[in-house]
N, C-alpha and C positions, 0 to 999 in steps of 0.2 A: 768463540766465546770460551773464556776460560773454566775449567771443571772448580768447581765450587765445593770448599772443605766444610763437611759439616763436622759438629763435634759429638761426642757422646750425650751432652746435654739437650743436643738441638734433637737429634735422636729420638731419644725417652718424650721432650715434650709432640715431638710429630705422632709418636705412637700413642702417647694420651690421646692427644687430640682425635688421632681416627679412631679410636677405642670409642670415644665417644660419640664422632659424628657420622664416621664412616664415609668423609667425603676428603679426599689427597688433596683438593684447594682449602679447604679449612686447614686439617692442619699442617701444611706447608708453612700458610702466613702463621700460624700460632707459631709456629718452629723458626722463622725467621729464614725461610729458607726457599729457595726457588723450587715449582714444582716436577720440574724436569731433573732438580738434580736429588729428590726425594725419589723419582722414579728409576733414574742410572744407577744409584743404591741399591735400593731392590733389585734391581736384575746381575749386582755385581756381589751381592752379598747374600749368601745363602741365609746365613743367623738373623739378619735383618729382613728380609723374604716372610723368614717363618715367624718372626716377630710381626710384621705387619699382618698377615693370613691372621695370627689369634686377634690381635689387635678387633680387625675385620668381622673374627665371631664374636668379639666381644661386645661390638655395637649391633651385630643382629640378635647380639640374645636380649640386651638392653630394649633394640626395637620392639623383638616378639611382647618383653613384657609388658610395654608400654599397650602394645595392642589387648593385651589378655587382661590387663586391669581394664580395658575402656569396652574391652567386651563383656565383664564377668561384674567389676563393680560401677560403669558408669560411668558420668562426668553428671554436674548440674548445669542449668540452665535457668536464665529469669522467663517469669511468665507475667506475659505485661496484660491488661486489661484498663482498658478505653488511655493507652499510650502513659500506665503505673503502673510501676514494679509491683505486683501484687504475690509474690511468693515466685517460688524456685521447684523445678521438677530434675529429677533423675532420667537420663536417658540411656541405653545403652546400645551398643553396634552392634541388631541382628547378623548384619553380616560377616562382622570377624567373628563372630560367634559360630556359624555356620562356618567358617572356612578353619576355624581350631578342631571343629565336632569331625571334617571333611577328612584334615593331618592324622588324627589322632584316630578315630574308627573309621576307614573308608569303606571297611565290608558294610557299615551300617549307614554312613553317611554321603558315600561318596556317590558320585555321578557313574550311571550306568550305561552300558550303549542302549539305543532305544529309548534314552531318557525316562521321564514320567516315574511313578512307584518309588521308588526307595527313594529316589531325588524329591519329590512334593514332600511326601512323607519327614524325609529331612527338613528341607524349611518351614512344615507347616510346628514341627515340634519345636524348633527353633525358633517357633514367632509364639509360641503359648500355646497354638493352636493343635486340634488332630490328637490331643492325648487325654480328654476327658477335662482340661481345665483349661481356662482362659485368663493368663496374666498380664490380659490390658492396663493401661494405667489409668483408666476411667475409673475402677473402684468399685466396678459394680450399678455405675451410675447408669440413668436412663438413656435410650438411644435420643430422647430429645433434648436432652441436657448435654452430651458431648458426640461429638463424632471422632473419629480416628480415620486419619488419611497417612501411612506408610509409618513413619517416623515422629510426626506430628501430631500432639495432642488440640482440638479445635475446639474451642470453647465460645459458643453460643453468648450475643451480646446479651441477652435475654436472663444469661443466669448473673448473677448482681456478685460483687466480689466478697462479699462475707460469705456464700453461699458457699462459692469454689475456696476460698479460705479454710475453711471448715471443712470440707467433703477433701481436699485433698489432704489438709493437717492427717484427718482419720485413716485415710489411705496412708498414707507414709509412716504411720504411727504402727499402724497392722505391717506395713512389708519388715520396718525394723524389728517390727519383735519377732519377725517369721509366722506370722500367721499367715495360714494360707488363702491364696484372692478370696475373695466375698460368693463370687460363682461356682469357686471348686465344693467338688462334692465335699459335706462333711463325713466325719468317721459315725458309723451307729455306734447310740450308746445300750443297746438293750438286740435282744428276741424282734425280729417280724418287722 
């Protein structure tokens, strides 16, 4: 098989391309260019080598932050009731949450031999839990009005959708202005 010329242009859009996706079959085809001969590049060109490696951090820094918005601010979700869109709920990834808290403080987050302590301790703060406040997304509501199973908000056929309308509006209403859950302690205003 013949060695295949690429050109400078074909180049630049292959290094776009991984920049962005971080996968040599994506941008080959964007680049117009066989993936074999994107890779005998690479091992024959130094300048193109270290071009592709930034390339490469450039789409894992892209990825991290894709995960640290979906850890930190969320995505939405529809909440259906009796099979109608009846409003939208924020959810967020305890666990990339937990594995950023992991990177960034391990003396304080990370896994220890022997397990247990400092590992629970981490995901129980990591889930609201274990630090004096509780930031379920019930709102404060009663245990017989919602339960919580992991990830999933469960809502009782029983509570009627003006009810959860209302009760979550209020809850969403409080997390945007920052006020704090409805269960966290408040601050004293006074003596005693």
């Amino acid at each position: 098989m013949p060695k295949q010329t690429i050109t400078q242009a074909q180049r630049e859009r292959f290094l776009e391309a991984l920049a962005e996706t971080r996968n040599v079959t994506v941008a080959a085809r964007a680049a117009g260019i066989a993936r074999r001969a994107a890779l005998a590049l690479k091992a024959g060109d130094p300048d193109f080598a270290e071009a592709w490696a930034d390339a490469e951090e450039e789409a894992t820094d892209l990825l991290e932050h894709a995960a640290r918005r979906r850890a930190i601010e969320g995505w939405e979700e529809p909440v259906y009731y009796h099979g109608q869109e009846i409003g939208r709920v924020r959810r967020f990834s305890e666990e990339l949450m937990l594995l950023f808290l992991r990177a960034e403080r391990p003396g304080k987050f990370g896994e220890r031999p022997g397990g247990g302590g400092d590992r629970a301790k981490a995901e129980g703060h990591a889930k609201g839990r274990g630090n004096g406040h509780d930031h379920d997304l019930s709102g404060g509501w009663r245990d017989d009005e919602v339960e919580r199973h992991g990830n999933l908000l469960i809502v009782p056929a029983e509570l009627d959708a003006e009810t959860w309308n209302r009760k979550a509006g209020e809850q969403q209403r409080k997390l945007m202005a920052g006020a704090a859950p409805p269960s966290a302690p408040r601050p004293s205003t006074g003596p005693g």
